[in-house]
N, C-alpha and C positions, 0 to 999 in steps of 0.2 A: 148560859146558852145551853138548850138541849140537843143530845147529839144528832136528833134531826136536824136540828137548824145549822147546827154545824157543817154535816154534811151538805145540805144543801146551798152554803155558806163559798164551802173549801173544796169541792167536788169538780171540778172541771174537765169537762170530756172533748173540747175541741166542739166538732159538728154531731157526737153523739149526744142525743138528749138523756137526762139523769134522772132517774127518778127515787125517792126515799121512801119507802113503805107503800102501800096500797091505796092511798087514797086518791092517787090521780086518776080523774077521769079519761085521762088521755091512754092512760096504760094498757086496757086493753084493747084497743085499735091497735097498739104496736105489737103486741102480742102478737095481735091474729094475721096481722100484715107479716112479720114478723122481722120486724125491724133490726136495726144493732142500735141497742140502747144499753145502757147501765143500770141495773137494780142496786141498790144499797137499802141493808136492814139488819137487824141484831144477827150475829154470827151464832154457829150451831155448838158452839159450848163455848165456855166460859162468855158469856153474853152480855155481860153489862161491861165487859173492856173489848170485842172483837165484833166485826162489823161485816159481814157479807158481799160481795160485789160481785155479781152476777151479768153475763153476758147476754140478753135475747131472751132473759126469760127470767123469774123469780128463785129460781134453786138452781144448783146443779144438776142436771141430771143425768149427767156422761160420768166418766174415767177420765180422769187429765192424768197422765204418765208424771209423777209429782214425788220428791226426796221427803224421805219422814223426819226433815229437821226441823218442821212447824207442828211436829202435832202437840207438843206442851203436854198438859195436864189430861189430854184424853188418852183415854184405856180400854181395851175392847175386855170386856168381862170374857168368860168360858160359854162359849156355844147352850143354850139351857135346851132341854129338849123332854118331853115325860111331864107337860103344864094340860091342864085342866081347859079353862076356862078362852076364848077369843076377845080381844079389847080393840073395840073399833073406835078411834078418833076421826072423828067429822069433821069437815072444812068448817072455817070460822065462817061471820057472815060477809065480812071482805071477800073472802076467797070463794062464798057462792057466788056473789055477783060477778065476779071479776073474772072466772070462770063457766060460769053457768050452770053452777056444780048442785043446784037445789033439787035436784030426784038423785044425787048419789048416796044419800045416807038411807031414804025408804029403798033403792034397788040393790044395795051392799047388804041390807039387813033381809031381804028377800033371797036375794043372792046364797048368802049363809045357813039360812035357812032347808034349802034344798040342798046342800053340798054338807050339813054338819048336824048331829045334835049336844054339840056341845054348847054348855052357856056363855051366852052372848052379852059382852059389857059395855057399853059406849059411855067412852069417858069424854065427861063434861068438866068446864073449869070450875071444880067445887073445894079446889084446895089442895086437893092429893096430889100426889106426887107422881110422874110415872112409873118409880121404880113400886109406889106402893101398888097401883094401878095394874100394873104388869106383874105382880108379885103371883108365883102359882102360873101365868097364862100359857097357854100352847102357843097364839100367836099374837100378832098384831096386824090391824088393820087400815088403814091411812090414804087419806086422798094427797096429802101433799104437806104433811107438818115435821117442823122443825121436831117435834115430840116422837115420831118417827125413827129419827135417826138414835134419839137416846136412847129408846127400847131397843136398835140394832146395837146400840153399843152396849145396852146389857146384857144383851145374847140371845135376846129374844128374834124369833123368824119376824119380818114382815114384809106382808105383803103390801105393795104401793102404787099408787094411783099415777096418771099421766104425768103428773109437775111435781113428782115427791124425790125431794134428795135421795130416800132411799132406792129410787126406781133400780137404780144399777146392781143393786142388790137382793131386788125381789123376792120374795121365796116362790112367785110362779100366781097361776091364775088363782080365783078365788075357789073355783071348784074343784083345787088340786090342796084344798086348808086342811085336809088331813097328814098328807106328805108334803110337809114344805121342805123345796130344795135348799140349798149350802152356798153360798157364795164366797170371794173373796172379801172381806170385809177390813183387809190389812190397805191392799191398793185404794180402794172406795175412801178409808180414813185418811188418807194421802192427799187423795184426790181435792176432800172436802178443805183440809187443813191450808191449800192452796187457793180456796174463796174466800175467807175471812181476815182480816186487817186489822191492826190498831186506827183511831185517829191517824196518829202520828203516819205508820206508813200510809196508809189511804190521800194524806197529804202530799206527798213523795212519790205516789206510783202513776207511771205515765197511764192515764186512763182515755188518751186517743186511741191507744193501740194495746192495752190492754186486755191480754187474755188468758187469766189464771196463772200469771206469772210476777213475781216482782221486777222485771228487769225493765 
């Protein structure tokens, strides 16, 4: 069984509806209505064991006030600052539809344009890695991806869109990509380490009343 099916298997929320990854069409109606539903989808590191469960929306993108004895194997690299280049990640094409997000990569790369002449990268899934991808950059640019948060956690600034885990840690407008601000990104890893799940607990955790908490 794959861990979709699993989840959508073993996932029981009471009168909250659940949804696994992006392909329901019902998803964004609740979105926009803005319902209490449950997101479940790969977690923001170590990914092929930790599962995401999200409240009202597909990411985090608050501060939950959260103990750092979940964060496991993530490590926030040293702040990089003195990069070159801008690396803009685009919404998948799940995430245009489901958003409506298809003029944000022509108006981000317009955007930049008048605000920068530094070059400009937009990473596509061609293999590479983000750390290669980001290797050298000044910043990072992101409507809403999980690839986001690993550039903040290699030190890289990024700036983030409406629905981006990293929102709470911004570096600021787009027109401000020369001086990107500093954030907390100790609390923000706390916060994230309190969305993601094994199986096993996601089995276990009351998901009536669930709200970034195991209890």
């Amino acid at each position: 069984m794959s861990w979709a099916s699993w989840l959508r298997a073993n996932a029981k929320a009471g009168d909250r509806l659940v949804f696994v990854g992006l392909g329901d069409d019902n998803l964004r109606g609740c979105i926009e209505r803005g319902d209490d539903f449950l997101y479940l989808d790969h977690g923001y590191w170590q990914r092929e064991s930790l599962y995401r469960c999200i409240v009202g929306e597909t990411h985090l993108t608050r501060v939950v006030d959260r103990p750092a004895d979940r964060l496991g194997k993530a490590k926030l690299a040293p702040a990089k600052r003195g990069g070159r280049h801008v690396v803009v990640i685009p919404p998948s094409g799940l995430v245009e539809q489901l958003y409506r997000a298809h003029l944000w990569l022509p108006t981000t790369l317009q955007r930049l344009a008048e605000s920068t002449d530094r070059p400009v990268v937009t990473k596509q899934k061609d293999g590479r890695t983000m750390r290669d991808a980001c290797n050298g950059a000044h910043a990072v640019v992101t409507f809403g991806s999980v690839a986001g948060v690993e550039a903040a956690m290699l030190g890289y600034p990024v700036f983030a869109g409406p629905i981006c885990p990293t929102r709470p840690i911004s570096a600021g407008r787009l027109e401000d990509i020369e001086t990107p601000a500093e954030a907390d990104r100790e609390a923000w890893l706390r916060s994230l380490s309190y969305a993601q799940w094994t199986l096993d607990e996601i089995e276990r955790l009351n998901l009536r009343e669930y709200d970034y908490s195991c209890a």
